[in-house]
C-alpha positions as CSV (number, residue, x, y, z in Angstrom):
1,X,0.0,0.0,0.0
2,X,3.2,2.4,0.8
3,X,4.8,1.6,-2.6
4,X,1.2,2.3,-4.4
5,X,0.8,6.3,-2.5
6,X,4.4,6.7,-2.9
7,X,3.9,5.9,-6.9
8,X,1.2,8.2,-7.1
9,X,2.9,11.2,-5.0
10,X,5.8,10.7,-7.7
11,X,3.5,10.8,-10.5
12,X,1.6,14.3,-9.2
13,X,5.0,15.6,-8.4
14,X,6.2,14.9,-12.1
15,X,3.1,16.2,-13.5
16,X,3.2,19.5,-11.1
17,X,6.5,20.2,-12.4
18,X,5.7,19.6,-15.9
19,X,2.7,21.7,-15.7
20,X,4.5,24.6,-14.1
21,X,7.3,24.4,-16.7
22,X,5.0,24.8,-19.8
23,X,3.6,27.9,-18.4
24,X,6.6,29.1,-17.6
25,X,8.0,28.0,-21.5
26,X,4.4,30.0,-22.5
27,X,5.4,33.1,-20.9
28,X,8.5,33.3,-21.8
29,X,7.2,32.7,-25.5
30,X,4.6,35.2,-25.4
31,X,6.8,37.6,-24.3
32,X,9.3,37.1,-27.3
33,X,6.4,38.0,-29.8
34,X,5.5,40.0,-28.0
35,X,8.5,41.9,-28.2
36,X,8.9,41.3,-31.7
37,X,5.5,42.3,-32.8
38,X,6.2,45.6,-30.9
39,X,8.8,46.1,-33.8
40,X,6.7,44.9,-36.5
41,X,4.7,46.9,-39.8
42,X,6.2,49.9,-39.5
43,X,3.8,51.5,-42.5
44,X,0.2,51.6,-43.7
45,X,0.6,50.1,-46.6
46,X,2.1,46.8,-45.8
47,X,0.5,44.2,-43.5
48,X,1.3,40.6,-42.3
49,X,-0.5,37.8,-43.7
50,X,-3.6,36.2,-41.6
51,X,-2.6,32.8,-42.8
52,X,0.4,30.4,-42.8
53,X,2.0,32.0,-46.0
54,X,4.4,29.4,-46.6
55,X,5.1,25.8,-46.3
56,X,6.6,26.3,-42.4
57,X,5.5,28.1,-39.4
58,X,7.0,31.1,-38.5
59,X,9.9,31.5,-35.5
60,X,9.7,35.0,-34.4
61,X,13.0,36.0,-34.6
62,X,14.2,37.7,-31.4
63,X,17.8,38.6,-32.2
64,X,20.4,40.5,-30.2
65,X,23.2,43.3,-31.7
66,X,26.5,41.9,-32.2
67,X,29.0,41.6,-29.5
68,X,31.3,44.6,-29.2
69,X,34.7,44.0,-27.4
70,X,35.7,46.5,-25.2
71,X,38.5,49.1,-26.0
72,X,40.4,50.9,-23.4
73,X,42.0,54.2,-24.2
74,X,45.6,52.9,-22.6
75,X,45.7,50.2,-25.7
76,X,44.9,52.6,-28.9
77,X,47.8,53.5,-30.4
78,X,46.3,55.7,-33.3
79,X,43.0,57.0,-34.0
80,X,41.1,58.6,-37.1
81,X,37.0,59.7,-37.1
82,X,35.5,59.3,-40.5
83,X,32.6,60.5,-42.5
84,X,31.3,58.2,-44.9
85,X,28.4,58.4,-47.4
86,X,26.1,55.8,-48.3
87,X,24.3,55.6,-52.2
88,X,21.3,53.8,-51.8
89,X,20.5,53.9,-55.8
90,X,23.7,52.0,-55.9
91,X,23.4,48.4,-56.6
92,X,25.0,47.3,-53.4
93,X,23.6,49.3,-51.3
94,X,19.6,48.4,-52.7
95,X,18.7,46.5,-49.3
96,X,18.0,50.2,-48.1
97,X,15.3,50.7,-50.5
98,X,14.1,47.0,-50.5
99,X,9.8,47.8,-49.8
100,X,9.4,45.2,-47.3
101,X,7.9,42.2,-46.5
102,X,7.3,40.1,-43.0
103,X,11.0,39.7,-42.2
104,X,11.9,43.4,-43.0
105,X,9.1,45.0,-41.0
106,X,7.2,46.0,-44.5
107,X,9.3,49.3,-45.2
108,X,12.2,51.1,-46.5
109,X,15.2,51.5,-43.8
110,X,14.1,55.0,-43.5
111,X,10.3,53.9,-42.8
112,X,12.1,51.4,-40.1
113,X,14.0,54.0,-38.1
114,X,11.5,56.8,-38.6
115,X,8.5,54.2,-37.1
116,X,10.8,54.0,-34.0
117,X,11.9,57.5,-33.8
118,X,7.8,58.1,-33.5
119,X,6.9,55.6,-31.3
120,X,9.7,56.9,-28.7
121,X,11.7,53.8,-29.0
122,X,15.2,55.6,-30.3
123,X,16.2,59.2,-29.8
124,X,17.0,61.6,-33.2
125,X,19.6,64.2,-32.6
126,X,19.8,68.0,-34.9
127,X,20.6,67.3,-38.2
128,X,23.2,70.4,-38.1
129,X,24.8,68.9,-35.2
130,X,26.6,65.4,-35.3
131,X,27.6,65.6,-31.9
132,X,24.3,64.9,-30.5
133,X,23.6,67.8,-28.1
134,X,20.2,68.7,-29.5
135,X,17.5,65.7,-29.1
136,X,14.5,66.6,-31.6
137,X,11.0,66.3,-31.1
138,X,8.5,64.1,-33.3
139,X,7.1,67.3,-34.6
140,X,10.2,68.8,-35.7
141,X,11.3,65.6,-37.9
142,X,7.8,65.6,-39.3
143,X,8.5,70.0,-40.3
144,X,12.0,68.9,-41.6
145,X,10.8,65.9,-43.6
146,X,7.3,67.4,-45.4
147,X,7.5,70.8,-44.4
148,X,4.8,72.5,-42.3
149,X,0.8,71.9,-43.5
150,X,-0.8,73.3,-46.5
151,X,-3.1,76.6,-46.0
152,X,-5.6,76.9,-48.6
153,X,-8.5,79.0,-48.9
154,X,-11.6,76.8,-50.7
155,X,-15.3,77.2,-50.9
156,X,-17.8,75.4,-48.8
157,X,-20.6,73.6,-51.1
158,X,-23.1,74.6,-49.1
159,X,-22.9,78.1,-47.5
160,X,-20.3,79.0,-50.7
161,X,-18.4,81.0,-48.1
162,X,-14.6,80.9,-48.1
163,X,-13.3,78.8,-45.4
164,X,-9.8,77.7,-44.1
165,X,-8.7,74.3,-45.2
166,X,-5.3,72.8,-43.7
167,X,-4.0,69.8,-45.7
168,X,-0.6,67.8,-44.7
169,X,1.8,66.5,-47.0
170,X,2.4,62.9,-47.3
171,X,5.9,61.5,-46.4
172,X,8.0,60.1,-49.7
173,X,10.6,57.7,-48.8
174,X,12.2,57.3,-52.3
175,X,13.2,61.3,-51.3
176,X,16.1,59.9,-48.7
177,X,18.4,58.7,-51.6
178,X,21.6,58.5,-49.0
179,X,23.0,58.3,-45.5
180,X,25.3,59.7,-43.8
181,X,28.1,57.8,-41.5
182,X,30.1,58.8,-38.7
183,X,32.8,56.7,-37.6
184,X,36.0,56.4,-35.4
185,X,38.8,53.9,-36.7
186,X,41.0,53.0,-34.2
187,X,44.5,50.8,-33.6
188,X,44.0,48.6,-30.9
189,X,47.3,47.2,-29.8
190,X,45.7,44.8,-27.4
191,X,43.6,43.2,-30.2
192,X,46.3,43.0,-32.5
193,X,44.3,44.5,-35.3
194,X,42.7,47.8,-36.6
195,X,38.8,48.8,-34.9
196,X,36.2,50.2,-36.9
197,X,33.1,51.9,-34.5
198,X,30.0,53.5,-35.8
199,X,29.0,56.6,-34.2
200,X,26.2,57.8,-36.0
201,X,23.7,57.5,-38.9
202,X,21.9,60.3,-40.7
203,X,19.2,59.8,-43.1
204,X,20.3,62.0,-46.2
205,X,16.7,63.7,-47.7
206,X,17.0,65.3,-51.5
207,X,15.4,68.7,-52.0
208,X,13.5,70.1,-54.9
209,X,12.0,73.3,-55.9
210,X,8.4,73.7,-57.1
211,X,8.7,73.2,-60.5
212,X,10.4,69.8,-59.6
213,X,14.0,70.8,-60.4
214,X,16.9,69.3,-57.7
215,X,17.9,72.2,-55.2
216,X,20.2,70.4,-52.6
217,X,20.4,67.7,-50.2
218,X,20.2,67.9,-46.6
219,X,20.3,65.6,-43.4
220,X,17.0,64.8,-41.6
221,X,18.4,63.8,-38.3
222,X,21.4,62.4,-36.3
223,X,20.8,58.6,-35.1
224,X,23.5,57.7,-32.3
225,X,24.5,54.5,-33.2
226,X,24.9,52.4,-30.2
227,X,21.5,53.9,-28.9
228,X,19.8,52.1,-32.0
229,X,21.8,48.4,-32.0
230,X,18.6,47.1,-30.1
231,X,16.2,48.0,-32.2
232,X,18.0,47.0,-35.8
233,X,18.5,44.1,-34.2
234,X,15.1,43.2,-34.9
235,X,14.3,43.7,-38.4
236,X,16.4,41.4,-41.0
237,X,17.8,42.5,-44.2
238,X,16.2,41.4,-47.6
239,X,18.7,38.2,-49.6
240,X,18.3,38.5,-53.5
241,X,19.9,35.0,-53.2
242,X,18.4,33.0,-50.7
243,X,15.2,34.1,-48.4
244,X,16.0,32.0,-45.6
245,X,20.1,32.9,-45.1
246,X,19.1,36.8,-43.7
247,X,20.9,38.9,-41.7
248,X,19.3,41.8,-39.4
249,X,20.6,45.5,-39.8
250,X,23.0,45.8,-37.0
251,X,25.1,42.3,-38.4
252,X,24.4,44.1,-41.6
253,X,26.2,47.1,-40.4
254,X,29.0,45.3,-38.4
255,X,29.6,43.2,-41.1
256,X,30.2,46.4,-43.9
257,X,28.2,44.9,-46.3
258,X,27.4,48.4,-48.0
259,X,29.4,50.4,-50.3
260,X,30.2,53.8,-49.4
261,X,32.4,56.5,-50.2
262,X,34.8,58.8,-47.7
263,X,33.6,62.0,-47.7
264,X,35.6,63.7,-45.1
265,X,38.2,62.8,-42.3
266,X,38.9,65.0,-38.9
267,X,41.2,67.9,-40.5
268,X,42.1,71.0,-38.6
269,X,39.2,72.9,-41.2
270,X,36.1,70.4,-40.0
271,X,35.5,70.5,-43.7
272,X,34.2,68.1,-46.0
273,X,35.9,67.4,-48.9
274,X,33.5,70.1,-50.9
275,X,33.4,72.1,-48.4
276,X,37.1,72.4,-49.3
277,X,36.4,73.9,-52.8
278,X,37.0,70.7,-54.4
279,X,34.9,69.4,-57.6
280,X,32.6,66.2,-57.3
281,X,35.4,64.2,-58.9
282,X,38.2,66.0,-57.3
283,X,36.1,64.9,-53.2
284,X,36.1,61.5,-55.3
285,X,39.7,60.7,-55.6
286,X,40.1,61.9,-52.0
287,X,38.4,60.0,-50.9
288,X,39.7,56.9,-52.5
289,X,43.1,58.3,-51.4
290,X,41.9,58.5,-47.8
291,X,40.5,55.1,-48.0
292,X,43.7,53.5,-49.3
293,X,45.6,55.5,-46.6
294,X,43.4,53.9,-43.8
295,X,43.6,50.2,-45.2
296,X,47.6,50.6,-45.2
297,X,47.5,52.0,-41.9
298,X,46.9,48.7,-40.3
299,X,49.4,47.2,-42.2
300,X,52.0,49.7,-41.4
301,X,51.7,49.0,-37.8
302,X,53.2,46.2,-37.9
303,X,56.1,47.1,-40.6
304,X,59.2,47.9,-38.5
């Protein structure tokens, strides 16, 4: 009779802890997509699927940033901060204008970082100031982006008296046609090996005048890098050549898997290349020079 209670107080026990573990497993699931749908549709215009489309289910994909090692200041030996500018009509670079679909978050990379920037979940910086002293607020990237609302006077149908009619502009993402990056490059002599850091990312707008002629470019916002690793961990960019093998944004920017060009290095002037009175092609090849001088600095390093 002992054996027989003592079987069955085994068996609850078992079943108790089995229970209390699949709730546990559940919560800590729902939580993940929950997290992940928090990130998710980040326009009007695109939305998920209400069935399995596909032959597998889903695995909401809760991914992390990439690792960063820590550098100390005693162990860099030699330093340079870098301005880099990114093409997206280049044919590299065509992930940043890929439309979407329910890996990507169902947008262009601007569309991505503009839905957070909205919904409070990173923090946008002046565009005249890459240094990040000036936080904006959702209403002043909206002015910068479309420009303050419409006035128009119109008639009413049915009194015919002239009344006020405000109308806002639409946001075009095709209009952000480059980005902006701002990086450190750094000799780490405990690493054995040259460091490359991303400070910050700025969305690149083009400007035109009424009759639809180019006037100039300018930069929406500052994005401080490491502030936004958590957030592009989430959304994976698009694979021409397989739609399974993906990676998400921040392995996408780790990785330097875009082509970009240099566009200015710290100089006593704080100048860009154009800013320099240089022409288009003249900023070009000094920029390929200053590239080439940065991939042999590495290599020098260790030339005695």
């Amino acid at each position: 009779m002992m054996n027989v209670l003592k079987s069955y107080r085994i068996a609850a026990t078992t079943a108790l802890l089995f229970a209390t573990s699949t709730a546990f497993a559940q919560n800590v699931t729902d939580q993940a997509v929950k997290q992940f749908n928090s990130y998710d549709g980040v326009n009007t215009t695109w939305q998920p699927s209400l069935v399995t489309d596909g032959v597998y289910d889903r695995v909401p994909h809760i991914s992390n940033p990439v690792g960063w090692q820590s550098v100390r200041e005693a162990d860099i030996m030699w330093k340079k901060r870098v301005w880099r500018e990114i093409d997206t009509r280049e044919k590299q670079n065509m992930a940043f204008r890929y439309p979407g679909d329910d890996y990507t978050g169902g947008g262009y990379f601007i569309e991505i970082i503009l839905d957070a920037v909205k919904k409070g979940k990173i923090k946008a910086y002046s565009n005249m100031d890459d240094r990040f002293t000036n936080a904006l607020s959702k209403e002043q990237i909206l002015e910068i982006l479309i420009g303050k609302p419409d006035t128009l006077m119109v008639t009413d149908p049915v009194t015919g008296e002239q009344v006020m009619k405000i109308t806002s502009r639409e946001f075009n993402p095709d209009v952000v046609t480059k980005y902006r990056i701002k990086e450190d490059v750094v000799f780490d002599r405990n690493l054995g090996r040259q460091v490359v850091r991303i400070i910050g990312i700025a969305p690149i707008q083009d400007k035109y005048n009424d009759d639809g002629s180019f006037r100039a470019s300018q930069a929406v916002f500052w994005l401080y890098y490491p502030e936004i690793r958590p957030m592009l961990a989430q959304y994976e960019v698009f694979n021409p050549e397989n739609d399974v093998a993906r990676m998400t944004w921040d392995e996408y920017f780790e990785g330097r898997f875009f082509a970009s060009k240099v566009i200015k290095t710290s100089n006593p002037f704080d100048a860009t290349f154009r800013e320099r009175g240089m022409s288009n092609l003249e900023a070009l090849y000094e920029g390929q020079k200053e590239s080439e001088k940065l991939f042999n600095k590495e290599h020098d390093m260790w030339v005695y």
